[in-house]
C-alpha positions in Angstrom: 60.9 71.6 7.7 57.1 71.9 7.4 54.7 70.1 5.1 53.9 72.6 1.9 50.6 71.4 0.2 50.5 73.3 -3.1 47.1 73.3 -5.1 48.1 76.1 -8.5 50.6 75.8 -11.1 51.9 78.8 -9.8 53.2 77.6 -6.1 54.5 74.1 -8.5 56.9 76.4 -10.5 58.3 78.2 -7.8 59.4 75.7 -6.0 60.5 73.7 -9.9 63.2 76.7 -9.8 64.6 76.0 -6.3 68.4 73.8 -6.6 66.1 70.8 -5.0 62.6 70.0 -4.5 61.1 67.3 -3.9 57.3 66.7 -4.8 55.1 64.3 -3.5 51.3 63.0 -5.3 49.2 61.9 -2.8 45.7 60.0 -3.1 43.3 60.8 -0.1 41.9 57.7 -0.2 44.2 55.1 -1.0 46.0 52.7 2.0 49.1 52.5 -0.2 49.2 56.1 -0.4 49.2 57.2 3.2 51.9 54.7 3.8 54.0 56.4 1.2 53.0 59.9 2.8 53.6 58.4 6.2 57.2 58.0 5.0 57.3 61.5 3.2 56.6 63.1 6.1 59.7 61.5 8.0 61.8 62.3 5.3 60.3 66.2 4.9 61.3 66.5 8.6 64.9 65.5 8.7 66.0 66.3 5.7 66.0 70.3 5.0 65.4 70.2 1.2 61.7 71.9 -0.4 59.0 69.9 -0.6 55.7 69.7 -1.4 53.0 67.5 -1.6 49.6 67.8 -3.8 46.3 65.6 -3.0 45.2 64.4 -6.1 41.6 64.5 -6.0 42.0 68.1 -5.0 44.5 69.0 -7.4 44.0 66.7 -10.6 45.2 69.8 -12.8 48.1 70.6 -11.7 49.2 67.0 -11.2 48.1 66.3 -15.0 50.1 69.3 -16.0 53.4 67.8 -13.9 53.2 65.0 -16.1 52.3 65.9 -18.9 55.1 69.0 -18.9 57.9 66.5 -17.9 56.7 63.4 -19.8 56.1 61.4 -16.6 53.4 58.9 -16.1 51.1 59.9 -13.4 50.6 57.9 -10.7 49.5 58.0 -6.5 50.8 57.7 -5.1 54.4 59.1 -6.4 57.5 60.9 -5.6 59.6 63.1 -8.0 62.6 65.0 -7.0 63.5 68.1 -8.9 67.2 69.4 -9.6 67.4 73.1 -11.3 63.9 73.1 -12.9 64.1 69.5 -13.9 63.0 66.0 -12.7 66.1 63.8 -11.8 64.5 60.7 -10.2 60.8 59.4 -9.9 59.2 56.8 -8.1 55.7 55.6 -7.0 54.0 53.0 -4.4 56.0 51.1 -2.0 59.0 52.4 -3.5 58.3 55.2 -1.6 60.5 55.0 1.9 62.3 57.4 3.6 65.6 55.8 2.9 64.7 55.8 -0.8 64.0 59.6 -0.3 67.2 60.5 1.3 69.4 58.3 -1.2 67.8 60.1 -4.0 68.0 63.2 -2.6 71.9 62.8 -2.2 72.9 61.4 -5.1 
């Protein structure tokens, strides 16, 4: 499974209506973030479910309308994972792992 960056509103809700997506903020410039997109990318691999990722500072619209659409706090960097349109589990920061990935993603 490849890595999907997604910049519009438009690739976001396409991949919303999928059984399972998974999306991924991501800060360009922050230590904590790569770490967390270090372990994203492992988990995007291997696992076979959608994902996406966005870069915040190149797509601060679209990741204020996530938020703001599904009442979730923004934050970077942060993983939420999307079941039928809508967001079953969120986390952020060093909660990001790819074991915490998988489990959510199989739960």
């Amino acid at each position: 499974m490849s890595l999907k960056k997604i910049l519009s509103q438009e690739q976001f809700e396409e991949l919303a209506d999928s059984d399972m997506f998974l999306l991924v903020k991501h800060s360009l410039t922050c230590p904590v973030s790569q770490a967390a997109f270090e372990e994203y990318e492992k988990f995007a691999v291997a696992s076979g479910i959608n994902t996406a990722y966005l870069a915040v500072q190149e797509a601060r619209p679209l990741s204020n309308f996530v938020a703001e659409k599904y009442q979730i706090k923004h934050e970077s960097p942060q993983a939420i994972l999307f079941k039928n349109g809508k967001p079953v589990w969120n986390t952020s920061h060093w909660k990001i792992t790819e074991k915490s990935l998988r489990e959510a993603s199989q739960a």
